[in-house]
C-alpha positions as CSV (number, residue, x, y, z in Angstrom):
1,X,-4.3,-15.8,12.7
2,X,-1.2,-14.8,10.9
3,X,0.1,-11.3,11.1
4,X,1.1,-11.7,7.3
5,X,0.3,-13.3,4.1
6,X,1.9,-13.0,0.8
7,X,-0.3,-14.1,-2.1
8,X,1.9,-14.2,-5.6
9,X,3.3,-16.5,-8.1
10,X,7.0,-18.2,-7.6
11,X,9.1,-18.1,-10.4
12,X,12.1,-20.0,-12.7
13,X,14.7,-17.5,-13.1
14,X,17.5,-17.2,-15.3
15,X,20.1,-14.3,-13.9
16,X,22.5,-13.3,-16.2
17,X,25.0,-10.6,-14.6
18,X,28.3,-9.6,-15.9
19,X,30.2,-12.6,-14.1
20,X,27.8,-15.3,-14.4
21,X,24.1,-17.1,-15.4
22,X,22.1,-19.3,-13.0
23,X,18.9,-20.4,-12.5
24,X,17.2,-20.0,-9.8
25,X,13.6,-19.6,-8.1
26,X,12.2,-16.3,-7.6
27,X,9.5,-14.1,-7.6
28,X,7.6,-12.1,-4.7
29,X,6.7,-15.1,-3.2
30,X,9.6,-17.1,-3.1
31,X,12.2,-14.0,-1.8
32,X,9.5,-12.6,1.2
33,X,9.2,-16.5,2.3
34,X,12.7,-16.9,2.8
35,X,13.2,-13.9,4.4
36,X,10.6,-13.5,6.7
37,X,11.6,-17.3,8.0
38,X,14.7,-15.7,8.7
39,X,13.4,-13.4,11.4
40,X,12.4,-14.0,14.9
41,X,8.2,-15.1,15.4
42,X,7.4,-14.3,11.4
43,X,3.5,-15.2,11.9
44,X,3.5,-16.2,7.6
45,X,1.7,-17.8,5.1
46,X,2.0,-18.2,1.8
47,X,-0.4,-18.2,-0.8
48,X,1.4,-19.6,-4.1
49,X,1.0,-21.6,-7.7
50,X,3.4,-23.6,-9.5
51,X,3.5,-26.2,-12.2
52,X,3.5,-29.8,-11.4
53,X,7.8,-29.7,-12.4
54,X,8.3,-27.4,-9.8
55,X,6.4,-28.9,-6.9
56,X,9.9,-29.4,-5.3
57,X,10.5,-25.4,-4.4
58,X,7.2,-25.7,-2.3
59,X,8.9,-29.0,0.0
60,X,12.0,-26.4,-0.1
61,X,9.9,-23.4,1.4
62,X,8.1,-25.9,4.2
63,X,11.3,-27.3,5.1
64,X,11.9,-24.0,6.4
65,X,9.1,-23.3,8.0
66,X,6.8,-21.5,5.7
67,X,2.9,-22.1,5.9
68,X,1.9,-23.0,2.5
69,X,-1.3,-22.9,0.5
70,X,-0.4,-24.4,-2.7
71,X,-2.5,-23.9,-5.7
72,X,-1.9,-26.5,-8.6
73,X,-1.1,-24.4,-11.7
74,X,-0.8,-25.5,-15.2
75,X,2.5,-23.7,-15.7
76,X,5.4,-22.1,-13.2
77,X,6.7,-18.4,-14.6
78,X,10.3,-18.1,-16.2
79,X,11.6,-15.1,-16.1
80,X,15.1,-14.1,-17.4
81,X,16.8,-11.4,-15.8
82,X,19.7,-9.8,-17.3
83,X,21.9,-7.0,-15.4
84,X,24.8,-5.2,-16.8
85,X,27.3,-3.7,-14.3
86,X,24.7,-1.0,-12.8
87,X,22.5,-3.4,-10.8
88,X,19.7,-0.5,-10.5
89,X,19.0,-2.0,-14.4
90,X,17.7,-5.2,-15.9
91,X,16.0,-6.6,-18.9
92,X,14.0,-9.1,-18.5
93,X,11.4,-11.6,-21.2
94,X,9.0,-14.1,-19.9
95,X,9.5,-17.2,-21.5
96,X,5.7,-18.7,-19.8
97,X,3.3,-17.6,-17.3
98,X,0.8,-19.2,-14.6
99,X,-2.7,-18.8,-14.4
100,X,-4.1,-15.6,-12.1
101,X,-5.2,-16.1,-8.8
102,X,-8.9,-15.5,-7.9
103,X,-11.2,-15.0,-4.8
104,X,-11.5,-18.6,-3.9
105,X,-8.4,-19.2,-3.7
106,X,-8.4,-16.8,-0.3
107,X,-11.7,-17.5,1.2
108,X,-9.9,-20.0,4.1
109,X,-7.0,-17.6,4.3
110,X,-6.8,-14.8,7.4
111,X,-3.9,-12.3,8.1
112,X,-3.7,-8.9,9.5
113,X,-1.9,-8.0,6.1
114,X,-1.9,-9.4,2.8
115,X,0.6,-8.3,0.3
116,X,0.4,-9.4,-3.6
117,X,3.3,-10.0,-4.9
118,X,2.4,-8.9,-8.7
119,X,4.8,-10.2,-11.6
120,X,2.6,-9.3,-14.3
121,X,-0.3,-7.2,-15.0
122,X,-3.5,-10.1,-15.3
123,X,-2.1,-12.1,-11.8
124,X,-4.8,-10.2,-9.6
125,X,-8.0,-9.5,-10.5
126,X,-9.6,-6.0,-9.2
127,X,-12.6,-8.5,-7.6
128,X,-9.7,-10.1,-5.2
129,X,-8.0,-7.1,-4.7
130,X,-11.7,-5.1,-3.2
131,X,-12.6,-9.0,-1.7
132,X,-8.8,-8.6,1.0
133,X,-9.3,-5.3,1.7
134,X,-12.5,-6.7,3.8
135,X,-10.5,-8.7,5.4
136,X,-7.4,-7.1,6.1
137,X,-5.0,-4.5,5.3
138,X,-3.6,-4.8,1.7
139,X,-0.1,-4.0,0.8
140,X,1.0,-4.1,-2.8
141,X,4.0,-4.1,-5.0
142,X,2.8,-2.4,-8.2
143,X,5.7,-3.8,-10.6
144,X,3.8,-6.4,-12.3
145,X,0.5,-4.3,-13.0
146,X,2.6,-2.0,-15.2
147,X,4.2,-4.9,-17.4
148,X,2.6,-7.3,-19.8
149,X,4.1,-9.8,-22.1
150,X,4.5,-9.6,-25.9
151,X,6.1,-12.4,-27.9
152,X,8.4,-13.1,-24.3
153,X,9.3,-9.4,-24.2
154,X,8.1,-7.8,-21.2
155,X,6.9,-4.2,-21.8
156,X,5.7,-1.3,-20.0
157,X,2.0,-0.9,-19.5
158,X,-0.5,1.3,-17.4
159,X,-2.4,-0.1,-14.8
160,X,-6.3,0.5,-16.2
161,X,-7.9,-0.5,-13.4
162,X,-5.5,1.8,-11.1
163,X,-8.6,4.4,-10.3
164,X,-10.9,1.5,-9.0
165,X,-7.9,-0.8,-7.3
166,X,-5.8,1.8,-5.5
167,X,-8.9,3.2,-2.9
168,X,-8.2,-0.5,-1.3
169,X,-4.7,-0.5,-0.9
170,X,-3.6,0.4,2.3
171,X,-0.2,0.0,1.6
172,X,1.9,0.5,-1.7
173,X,5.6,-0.3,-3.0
174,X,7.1,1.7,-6.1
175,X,10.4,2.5,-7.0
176,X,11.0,5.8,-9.2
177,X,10.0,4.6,-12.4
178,X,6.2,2.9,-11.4
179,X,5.5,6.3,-9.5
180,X,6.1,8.6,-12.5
181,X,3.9,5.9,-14.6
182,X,1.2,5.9,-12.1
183,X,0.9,9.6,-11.4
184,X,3.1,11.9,-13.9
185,X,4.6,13.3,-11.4
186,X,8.7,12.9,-11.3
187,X,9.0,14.6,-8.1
188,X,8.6,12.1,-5.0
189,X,6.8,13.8,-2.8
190,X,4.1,15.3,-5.4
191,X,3.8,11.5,-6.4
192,X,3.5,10.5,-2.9
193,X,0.4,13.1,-2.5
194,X,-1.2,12.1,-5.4
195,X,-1.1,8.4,-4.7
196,X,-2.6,9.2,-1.5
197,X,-5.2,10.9,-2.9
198,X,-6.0,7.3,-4.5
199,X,-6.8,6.3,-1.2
200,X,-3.4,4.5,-0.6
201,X,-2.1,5.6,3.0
202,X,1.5,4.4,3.2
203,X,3.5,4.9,0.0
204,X,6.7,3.0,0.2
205,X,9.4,4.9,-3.0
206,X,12.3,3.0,-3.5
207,X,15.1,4.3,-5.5
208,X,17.6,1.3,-5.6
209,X,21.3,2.3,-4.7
210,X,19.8,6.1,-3.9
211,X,17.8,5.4,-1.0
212,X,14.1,5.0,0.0
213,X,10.9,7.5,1.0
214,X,7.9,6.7,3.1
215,X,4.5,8.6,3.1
216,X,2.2,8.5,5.1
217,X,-0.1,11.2,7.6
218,X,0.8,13.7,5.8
219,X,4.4,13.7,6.4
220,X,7.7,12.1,4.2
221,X,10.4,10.4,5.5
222,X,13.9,9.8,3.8
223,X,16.0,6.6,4.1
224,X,19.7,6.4,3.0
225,X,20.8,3.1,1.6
226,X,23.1,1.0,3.5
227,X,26.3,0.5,0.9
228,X,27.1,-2.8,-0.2
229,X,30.3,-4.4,1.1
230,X,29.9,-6.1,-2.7
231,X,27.7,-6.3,-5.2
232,X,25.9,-10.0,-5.8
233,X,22.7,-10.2,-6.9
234,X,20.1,-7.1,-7.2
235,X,17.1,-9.8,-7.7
236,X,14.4,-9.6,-5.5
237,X,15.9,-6.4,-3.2
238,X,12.8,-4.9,-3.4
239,X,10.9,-8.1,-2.4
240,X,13.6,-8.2,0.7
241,X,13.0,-4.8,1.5
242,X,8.8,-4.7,1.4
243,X,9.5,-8.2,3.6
244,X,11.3,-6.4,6.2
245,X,9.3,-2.9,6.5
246,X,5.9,-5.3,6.7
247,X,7.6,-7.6,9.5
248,X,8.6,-4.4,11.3
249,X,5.3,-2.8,10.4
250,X,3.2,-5.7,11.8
251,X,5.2,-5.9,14.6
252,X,3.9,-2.5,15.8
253,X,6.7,-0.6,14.4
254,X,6.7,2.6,13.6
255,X,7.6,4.0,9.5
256,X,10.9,5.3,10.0
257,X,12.9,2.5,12.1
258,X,10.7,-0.2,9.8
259,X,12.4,1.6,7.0
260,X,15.8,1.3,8.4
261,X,15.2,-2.3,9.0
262,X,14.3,-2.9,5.4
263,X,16.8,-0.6,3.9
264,X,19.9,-2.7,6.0
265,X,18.3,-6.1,5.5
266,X,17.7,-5.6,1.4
267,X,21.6,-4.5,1.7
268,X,22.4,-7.5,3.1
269,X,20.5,-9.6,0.4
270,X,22.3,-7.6,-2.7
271,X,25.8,-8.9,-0.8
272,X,24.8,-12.3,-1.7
273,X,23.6,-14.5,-4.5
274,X,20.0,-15.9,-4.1
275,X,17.7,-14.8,-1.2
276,X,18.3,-13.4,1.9
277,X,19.9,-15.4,4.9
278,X,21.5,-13.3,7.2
279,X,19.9,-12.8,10.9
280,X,18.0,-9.6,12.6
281,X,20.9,-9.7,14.3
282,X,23.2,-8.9,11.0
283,X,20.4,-6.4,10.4
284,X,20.6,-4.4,13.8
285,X,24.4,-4.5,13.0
286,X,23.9,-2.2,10.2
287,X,22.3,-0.2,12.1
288,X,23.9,1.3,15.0
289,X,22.4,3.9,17.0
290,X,24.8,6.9,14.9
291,X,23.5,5.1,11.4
292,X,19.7,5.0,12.8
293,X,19.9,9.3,13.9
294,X,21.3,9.8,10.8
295,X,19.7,7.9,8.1
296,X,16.5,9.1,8.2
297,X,16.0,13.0,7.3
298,X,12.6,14.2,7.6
299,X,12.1,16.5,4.3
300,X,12.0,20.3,5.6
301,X,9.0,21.2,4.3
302,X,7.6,18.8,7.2
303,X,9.3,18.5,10.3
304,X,8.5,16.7,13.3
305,X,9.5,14.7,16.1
306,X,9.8,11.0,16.7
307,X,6.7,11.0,19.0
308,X,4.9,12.4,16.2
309,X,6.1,10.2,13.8
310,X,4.9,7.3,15.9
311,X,2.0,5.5,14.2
C-alpha cells in the first residue's frame, strides 16, 4: 500500500510574471508528483483527469516514476496565472474545467494518506470526501473550495458544505486569506482553534514570504521562511510545501522538522521556473542544525519541549 495518494485535477497554465509568459502544466497534482519523485522511497500514487490533448503530461509523470490512475476526462483545466512583482499575489481566470471526481473513481485505490488537491470548489464531492476518511487519513488544501468560476473570472466563495466536510479532515492546508474566510477569525492561532474545533487535527497556515504555523494537540508552532536566493516562479509553492510536510509526516516525522523540510524545499521550488527538482539533499542544506534551532519558535502562550512535541 502506498504511504500517499494525491487525488486532484492537472492543469494548462499560462504564467504571466513581470519578465515573461509560458505555458506550462500545473495544478495540485502535477507539482506534489514531481516533487515527491524527487525524494528518496516516495510510496505515491496519483489519482488524476485530463482531456484526451493532454494525455502526454501523464507519459511525462510515469516516466518519472509516478503511479498513475488516469481518469479519461472530457476536458483538461486552463488556468492563467498572472503575478506582478510581489509573488505573494496573483490573478487568475479559468478559461475551462474538467469534470469532478467521484467515489468510484477511488474504490481500488489504498494509502495511509490521501490529499485532494482542490482547484475549484465542485472537484470533490462531500460523499468522496466522508467515503477516504474510512479509509485513510485525509489531508486537504482548501484553495479551490473557496473559488468558483464566473464568465472565466475566478471569484471568492464560501465553502457551504465546510460544517459537514471538515469533521473528516484530518489534515488541512490554508494560507492567511482561506483561514479568515473559513473561520472570521484574522488572528492565526484563534483560527487554528476554531478549525480544530471542526474536527480538523493538524492545521497547516501558510503565509507566503512570512513564514508558516502548524496546529495541532493543542499546541502552535512557527516556521520562518527560507529566503530566496531569486525569485522565479511562486506557482505551486504551496503544492511543494504540503508535498514535503506529508512525505516528512508519513515518514514518521514529527510537525516541527516536517515543517522545516517543507518550508526549505518550497524555497527551493520559488528559485526556479516550473516544479521542484532539487534533491533532499539541497533541502537538508537549507537547513543546518543553527537554521533548524532557530526557525521554529513555539508561540509563548504554549511552551514545550521537543519530546513533547513529538507525535
Amino acid at each position: 500500500m502506498k504511504k500517499i495518494c494525491c487525488v486532484g485535477h492537472i492543469t494548462h497554465d499560462k504564467i504571466i510574471t513581470p519578465r515573461h509568459t509560458d505555458h506550462l502544466s500545473g495544478g495540485t497534482a502535477y507539482y506534489f508528483a514531481h516533487g515527491i519523485a524527487r525524494l528518496p522511497n516516495p510510496a505515491f500514487s496519483l489519482v488524476t483527469s485530463v482531456g484526451e490533448d493532454d494525455y502526454k503530461v501523464i507519459d511525462e509523470l510515469r516516466a518519472i516514476g509516478t503511479e498513475v490512475k488516469l481518469i479519461p476526462g472530457s476536458s483538461t483545466v486552463i488556468f492563467e496565472n498572472a503575478y506582478g512583482e510581489n509573488s505573494d499575489h496573483r490573478t487568475q481566470r479559468v478559461l475551462a474545467k474538467a469534470d469532478p471526481f467521484k467515489v468510484e473513481h477511488l474504490c481500488d485505490v489504498h494509502a495511509d494518506i490521501f490529499h485532494l488537491g482542490s482547484l475549484l470548489a465542485d472537484d470533490f464531492d462531500p460523499d468522496l470526501i466522508r467515503y477516504l476518511s474510512t479509509k485513510g487519513i485525509v489531508s486537504l488544501d482548501v484553495q479551490g473550495f473557496l473559488r468558483r468560476v464566473e464568465n472565466t473570472q475566478v471569484l471568492a466563495c464560501d465553502w457551504k458544505e465546510k460544517t459537514a466536510c471538515l469533521k473528516y479532515v484530518d489534515i488541512l492546508k490554508v494560507n492567511e486569506h482561506e483561514m479568515h474566510v473559513l473561520t472570521g477569525e484574522t488572528e492565526v492561532l484563534a483560527a487554528a482553534r476554531h478549525l480544530h474545533g471542526c474536527g480538523v487535527n493538524e492545521v497547516v497556515i501558510t503565509e507566503g514570504s512570512l513564514g508558516s504555523f502548524i496546529y495541532a494537540e493543542g499546541k502552535l508552532v512557527e516556521i520562518r521562511a527560507y529566503p530566496p536566493l531569486q525569485l522565479a516562479d511562486a506557482t505551486g509553492c504551496g503544492d511543494t510545501y504540503m508535498t514535503g510536510y506529508l512525505y516528512k509526516r508519513a515518514h514518521g516525522t514529527g510537525y516541527r522538522e516536517a515543517g522545516c523540510f517543507a518550508a526549505a524545499m518550497s524555497t527551493l521550488k520559488l528559485e526556479h521556473f516550473g516544479p521542484f527538482t532539487g534533491t533532499a539533499a539541497d533541502i537538508l542544506r537549507r537547513i543546518d542544525d543553527r537554521e533548524l534551532d532557530m526557525t521554529v519558535r513555539c508561540n509563548p502562550l504554549f511552551p514545550f519541549t521537543d519530546e513533547q512535541w513529538a507525535p
